[in-house]
Residue, then its C-alpha position, 0 to 999 in steps of 0.5 A: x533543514x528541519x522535518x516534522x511528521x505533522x500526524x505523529x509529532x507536531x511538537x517535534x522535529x529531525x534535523x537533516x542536510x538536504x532532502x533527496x528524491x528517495x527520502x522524500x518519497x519514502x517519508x511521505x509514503x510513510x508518514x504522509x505530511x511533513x513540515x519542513x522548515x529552514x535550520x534554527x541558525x537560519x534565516x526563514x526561507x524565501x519564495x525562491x528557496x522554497x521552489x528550488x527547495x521542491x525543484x530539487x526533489x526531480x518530481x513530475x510536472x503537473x498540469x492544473x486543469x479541472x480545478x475550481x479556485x482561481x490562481x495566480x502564477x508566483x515568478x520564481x526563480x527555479x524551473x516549477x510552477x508555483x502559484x497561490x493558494x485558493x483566494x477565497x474571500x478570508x471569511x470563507x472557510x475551504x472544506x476538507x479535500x485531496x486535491x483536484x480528486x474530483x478529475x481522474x488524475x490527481x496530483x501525488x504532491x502537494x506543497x504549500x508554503x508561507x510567505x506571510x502568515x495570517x494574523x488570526x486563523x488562517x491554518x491549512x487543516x490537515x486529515x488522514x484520509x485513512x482515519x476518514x475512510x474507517x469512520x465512514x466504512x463503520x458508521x455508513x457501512x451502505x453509503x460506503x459500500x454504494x461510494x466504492x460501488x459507483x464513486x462519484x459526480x461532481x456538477x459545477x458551472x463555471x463562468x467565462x472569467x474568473x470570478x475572485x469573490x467565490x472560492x470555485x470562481x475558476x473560469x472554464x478557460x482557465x479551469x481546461x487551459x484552453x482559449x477559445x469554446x472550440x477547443x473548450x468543446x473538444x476536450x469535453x467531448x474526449x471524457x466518456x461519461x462527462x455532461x456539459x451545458x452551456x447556459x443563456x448568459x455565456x457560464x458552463x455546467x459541467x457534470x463530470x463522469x463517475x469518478x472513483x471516490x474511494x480508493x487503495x493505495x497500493x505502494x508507491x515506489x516500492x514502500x508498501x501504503x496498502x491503505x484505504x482512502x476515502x479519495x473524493x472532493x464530496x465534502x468539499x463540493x457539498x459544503x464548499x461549491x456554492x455562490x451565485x452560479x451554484x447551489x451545494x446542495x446539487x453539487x455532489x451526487x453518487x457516481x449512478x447520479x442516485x442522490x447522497x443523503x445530506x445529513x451523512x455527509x453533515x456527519x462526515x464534514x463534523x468528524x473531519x473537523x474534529x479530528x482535524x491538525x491545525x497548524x499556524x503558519x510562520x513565515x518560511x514554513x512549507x507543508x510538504x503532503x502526500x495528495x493520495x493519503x492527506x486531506x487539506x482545508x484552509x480555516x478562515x483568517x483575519x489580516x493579510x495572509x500570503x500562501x503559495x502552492x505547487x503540485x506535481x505528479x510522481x517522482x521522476x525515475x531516477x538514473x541511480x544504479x541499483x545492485x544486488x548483493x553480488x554486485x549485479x545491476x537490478x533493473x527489475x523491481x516489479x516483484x516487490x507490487x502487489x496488488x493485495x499483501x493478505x495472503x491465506x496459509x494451508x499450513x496444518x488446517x483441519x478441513x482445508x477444502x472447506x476453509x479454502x473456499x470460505x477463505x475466499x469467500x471472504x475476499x482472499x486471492x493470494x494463497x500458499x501451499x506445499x507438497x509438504x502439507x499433505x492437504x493439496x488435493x482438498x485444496x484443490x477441491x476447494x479451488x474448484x468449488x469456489x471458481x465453479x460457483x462463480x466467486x471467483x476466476x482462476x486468473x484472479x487467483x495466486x497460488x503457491x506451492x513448493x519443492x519438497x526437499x526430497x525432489x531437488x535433483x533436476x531430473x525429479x523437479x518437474x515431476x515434483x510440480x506435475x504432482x502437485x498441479x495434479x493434486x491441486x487440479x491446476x494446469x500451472x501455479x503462479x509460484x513454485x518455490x524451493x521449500x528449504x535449501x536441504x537436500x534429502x534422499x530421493x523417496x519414491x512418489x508411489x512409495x510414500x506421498x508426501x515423503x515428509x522428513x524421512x525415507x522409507x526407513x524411518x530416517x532423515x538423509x541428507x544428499x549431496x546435491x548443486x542447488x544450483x542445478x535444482x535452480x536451472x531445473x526451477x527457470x525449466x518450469x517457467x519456460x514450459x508454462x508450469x508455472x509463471x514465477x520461481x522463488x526460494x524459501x527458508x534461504x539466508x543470505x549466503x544462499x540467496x547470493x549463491x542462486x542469483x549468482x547463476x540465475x537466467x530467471x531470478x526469485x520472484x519472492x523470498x518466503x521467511x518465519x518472520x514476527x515480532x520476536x525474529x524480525x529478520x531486517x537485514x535478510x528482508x533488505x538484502x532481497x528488497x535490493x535484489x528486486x525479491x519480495x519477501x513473505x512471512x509465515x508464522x507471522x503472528x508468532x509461536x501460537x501454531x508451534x505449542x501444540x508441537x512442543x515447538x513454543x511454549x504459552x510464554x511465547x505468545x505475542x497476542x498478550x503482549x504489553x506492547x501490542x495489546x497497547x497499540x490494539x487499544x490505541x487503534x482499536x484493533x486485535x493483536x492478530x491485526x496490528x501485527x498483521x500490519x506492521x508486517x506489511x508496513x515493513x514491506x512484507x506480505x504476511x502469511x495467516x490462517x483461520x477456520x473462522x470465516x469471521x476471523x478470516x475476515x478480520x485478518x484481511x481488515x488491515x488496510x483502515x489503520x497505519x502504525x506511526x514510526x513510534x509504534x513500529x519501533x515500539x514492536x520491532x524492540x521485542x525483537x529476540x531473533x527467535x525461531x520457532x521452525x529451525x531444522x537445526x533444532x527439530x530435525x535432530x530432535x526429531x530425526x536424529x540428524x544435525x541440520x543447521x541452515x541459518x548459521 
């Protein structure tokens, strides 16, 4: 089999034995649309070799119902549904769309596959509908705004049989799978906020309900996506919902049923077409499209042309067994979803209350702190402003903080959390994490707070101590509603194996220096597979290590040939692309600013994806560098020797 990324190389190809569920979920999480054709040596793939190809891939039935083209059923022998294309008449051209975004659930896979190709024309265009979102969000900042505000309706009349000369000939019985209006009726009447009419020769005018038409896509199966997408058949019903039964002009309008203005959505359907991917058909080709991020159109055609198409829901759950690293069945994996990666450090910031409060004015909800730091009461006071004035809820809040290493003996653990809910002004905290895996001499809380690296004497002494004792006290925490998560940070992975070895509550998270200089995949993947989610600081580099002589003005990576590339590509900063490619590797990255605007910038990472190529391109600067290593700085520093990653 041959697999071609259509986005990121049409003219290319990886060759492969087989397709599996899990490589196809994961190739279509990040690279959106594949084109999938037999070897070289072999004969074009026939109908029945594209559905038992499709069959194999274990995804969820889909039920076509809500859809406006007429289709027909294609006898296959594999048990999926696969059905022709749209049959709009060949002149006709099929504006951009997801399909079917026009009901609440849409399909997540989409295959087209060519039985004959056209002899002009004819193509399946393809957009991202990323690129789409960002070209709006820019240049009709209030229409999106208004568009993610309301989303959208969607007005369609629909005859009593289908109507093969109109491209939404679809009829009602056959658009809502029912035989009789009884029925029809019935299932109308369940869909709170749908309008339907029927009219005086026997056709039905169907509003639907608000329909969200601009979407995030979190992650699928555990593959980070978190990008935007402008998730609607607008475009297509304003250009395409027009025959004798409808007018297009009437045919789309804002979910408040407030009317949009024609002229930006002439300029939307234009920069669809002109960023649009063209492919022409040969016979035995299968597009293979991720429904949530890719839009399609079909361009019109001369001659006979014969396209078939499937669509499915998600993948099945699948009865592989997962282990950890100690050979421990996983079953949980909920860790590694987050709703928003963007996370905002307290790390050595000037004036804390205040930037905590900005920081969430500007949109952040995820932020992580430590004993350490010195600043949780000012982070607390900004906590309390921000949720006082309204801007936000604690329950919309996450917040972390962490286990100072002279806390590690069971009896100071819950003191240690106490202190800092205390200076923080919480009742619980979402995650308390072991700060490092170095256990120190107890310092006093009255004595000196926080105790940083020293005793009282000016020295740094390191204790015996069972981290897995530390751990058991850590599950404590969670039993009495302290905090709702645990985790570990600064572990490798000799560490991780020794807590989980023990652990009734496993690490939610792992918190690791990560950036383009210490990429750290093999620890990121040896904590994915135990079900751990994995935040970076220190993300963006040295940059914050050179006022501590821990970095030097040759380190900084935001004037990098290879990401300063990549910036213009996309027309991003470097802070944003590497932002980015921490999240496109599963990653939530740890950043930080006293700018309000640049705290906004940082979070304006989900309008972009990095292709394969550009990922490798930053993974290649790759040194395995550290910047914060107590191997190094604690015996600088303290005098004492204290290496933890070798």
């Amino acid at each position: 089999m041959r697999i071609t990324r259509i986005f990121e190389d049409i003219q290319g190809h990886e060759s492969q034995s087989g397709l599996s569920q899990d490589t196809f979920v994961e190739l279509l999480a990040r690279h959106k649309a594949l084109l999938l054709r037999s070897d070289e040596d072999q004969d074009p793939w026939s109908v029945d070799d594209f559905a038992q190809t499709i069959e194999g891939l274990q995804l969820a039935r889909y039920e076509y119902v809500g859809g406006a083209a007429p289709r027909r059923l294609i006898p296959v022998k594999a048990s999926v549904e696969v059905f022709t294309a749209n049959e709009a008449p060949p002149d006709q051209l099929i504006p951009f769309h997801h399909e079917l975004a026009q009901v609440a659930d849409p399909p997540q896979y989409i295959f087209f596959f060519c039985d004959l190709p056209s002899d002009t024309g004819g193509e399946t265009a393809l957009i991202d509908s990323t690129l789409v979102y960002r070209f709006v969000a820019d240049n009709y900042p209030e229409f999106m705004e208004k568009l993610k505000a309301h989303g959208a309706r969607y007005k369609r009349t629909l005859p009593a049989e289908d109507d093969k000369e109109s491209p939404i000939g679809r009829s009602f019985y056959n658009a809502y799978q029912v035989d009789n209006k009884i029925d029809l009726e019935r299932k109308l009447d369940k869909i709170a906020g749908l309008e339907y009419e029927w009219q005086p020769e026997g056709s039905l005018t169907v509003i639907t309900e608000p329909i969200p038409a601009v979407r995030m896509i979190e992650q699928q199966h555990d593959h980070a996506i978190y990008q935007w997408t402008f998730h609607n058949s607008v475009i297509a019903a304003f250009l395409g919902w027009q025959d004798s039964r409808n007018d297009r002009m009437n045919a789309v309008c804002f979910g408040n049923n407030d009317p949009m203005d024609p002229k930006v959505l002439d300029e939307i359907a234009k920069f669809m077409d002109n960023n649009k991917v063209s492919y022409q058909w040969k016979r035995g080709d299968v597009f293979a499209l991720n429904n949530r991020l890719v839009m399609h159109s079909r361009n019109a055609f001369t001659g006979p042309r014969r396209v078939f198409a499937a669509m499915f829901g998600d993948a099945l759950p699948s009865n592989q067994v997962k282990r950890d690293g100690i050979g421990q069945i996983v079953k949980d994996f909920s860790a590694l979803t987050v709703s928003d990666p963007t996370t905002f450090g307290m790390w050595r910031l000037t004036d804390p209350e205040e930037t905590v409060y900005q920081a969430i004015r500007a949109g952040y909800r995820r932020f992580d702190s430590a004993c350490d730091y010195g600043n949780e009461e000012a982070t607390g006071r900004g906590i309390a402003r921000a949720i006082a004035e309204g801007i936000v809820t604690r329950e919309e809040l996450y917040i972390t903080t962490k286990l100072w290493n002279t806390y590690h003996d069971p009896v100071h653990v819950p003191i240690a959390l106490e202190r800092c809910l205390k200076d923080l002004g919480l009742d619980y905290v979402d995650e308390f994490l072991i700060h490092f895996p170095i256990s120190m001499e107890f310092v006093p809380f009255e004595d000196k707070y926080p105790p940083e690296w020293s005793n009282l004497d000016g020295e740094m002494v390191l204790v015996k101590n069972d981290i897995n004792a530390t751990w058991k006290a850590m599950e404590g925490l969670v039993y009495n509603s302290k905090t709702k998560h645990i985790g570990i940070s600064n572990f490798n992975c000799q560490h991780i194996r020794q807590v989980i070895s023990v652990a009734r509550i496993r690490p939610t998270s792992l918190q690791i220096e990560c950036h383009p200089h210490l990429s750290q995949a093999k620890l990121i993947r040896f904590a994915r597979e135990a079900g751990i989610r994995v935040s970076s600081f220190s993300c963006l580099g040295g940059a914050s290590y050179i006022s501590l002589d821990m970095a030097t003005a040759n380190d900084l990576l935001f004037e990098n040939a290879i990401i300063l590339e990549i910036c213009r590509i996309h027309k991003k900063t470097a802070a944003q692309v590497m932002l980015r490619w921490a999240i496109q590797r599963n990653t939530i990255p740890i950043n930080k600013s006293s700018s309000g605007a640049r705290m906004r910038e940082n979070r304006e990472v989900f309008d972009f994806y990095l292709t394969k190529e550009e990922m490798k391109a930053i993974d290649s600067l790759n040194k395995n560098h550290r910047y914060n290593d107590p191997g190094h700085f604690c015996e600088d520093g303290m005098g004492t020797f204290c290496p933890i990653y070798e």
